[in-house]
C-alpha positions as CSV (number, residue, x, y, z in Angstrom):
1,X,-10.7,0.9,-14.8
2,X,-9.1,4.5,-15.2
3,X,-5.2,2.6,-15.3
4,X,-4.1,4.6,-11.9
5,X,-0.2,3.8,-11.2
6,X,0.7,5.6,-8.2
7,X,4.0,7.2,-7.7
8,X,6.8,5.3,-6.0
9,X,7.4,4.6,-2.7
10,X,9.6,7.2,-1.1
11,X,11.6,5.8,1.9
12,X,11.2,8.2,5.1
13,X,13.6,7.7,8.1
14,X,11.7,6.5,11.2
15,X,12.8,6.0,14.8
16,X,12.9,2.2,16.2
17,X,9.5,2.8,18.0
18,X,7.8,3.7,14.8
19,X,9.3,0.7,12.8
20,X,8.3,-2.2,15.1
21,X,4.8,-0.7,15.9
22,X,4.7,-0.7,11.6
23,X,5.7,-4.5,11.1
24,X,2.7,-5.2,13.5
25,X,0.3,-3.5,11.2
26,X,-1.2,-5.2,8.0
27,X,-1.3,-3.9,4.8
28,X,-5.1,-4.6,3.8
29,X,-4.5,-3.6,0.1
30,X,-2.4,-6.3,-0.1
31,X,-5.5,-8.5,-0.2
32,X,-7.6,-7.9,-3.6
33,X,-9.9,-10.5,-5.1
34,X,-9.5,-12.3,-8.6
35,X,-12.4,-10.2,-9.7
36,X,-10.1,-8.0,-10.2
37,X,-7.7,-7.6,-13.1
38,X,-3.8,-7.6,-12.7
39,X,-2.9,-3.9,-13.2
40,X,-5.6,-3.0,-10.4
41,X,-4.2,-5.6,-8.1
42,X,-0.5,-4.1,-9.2
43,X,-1.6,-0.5,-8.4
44,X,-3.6,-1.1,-5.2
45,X,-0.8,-2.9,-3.7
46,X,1.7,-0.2,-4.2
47,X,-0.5,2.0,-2.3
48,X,0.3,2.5,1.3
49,X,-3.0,2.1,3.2
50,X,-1.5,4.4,6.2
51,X,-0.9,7.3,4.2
52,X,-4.5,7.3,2.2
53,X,-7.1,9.7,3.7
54,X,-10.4,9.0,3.5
């Protein structure tokens, strides 16, 4: 594809509220088919779904 690497994760401070209601929550690019190859599934997996607009 066009070999996107996103940039690292950057750690924000969150109240208590905020961090159980985010462990409920699952990360759907965590979930990539084989048809995909391994830097693709590497990238979209660093990307935080919450914090993607569409």
């Amino acid at each position: 594809m066009t070999k996107f690497i996103p940039p690292p994760k950057e750690k924000k401070k969150k109240e208590k509220d905020e961090e159980s209601y985010e462990d409920d929550d699952t990360n759907c690019n965590l979930i990539c088919s084989d048809e995909y190859g391994p830097e693709t599934k590497h990238s979209l997996a660093q990307l935080n779904e919450k914090e993607t607009s569409f």
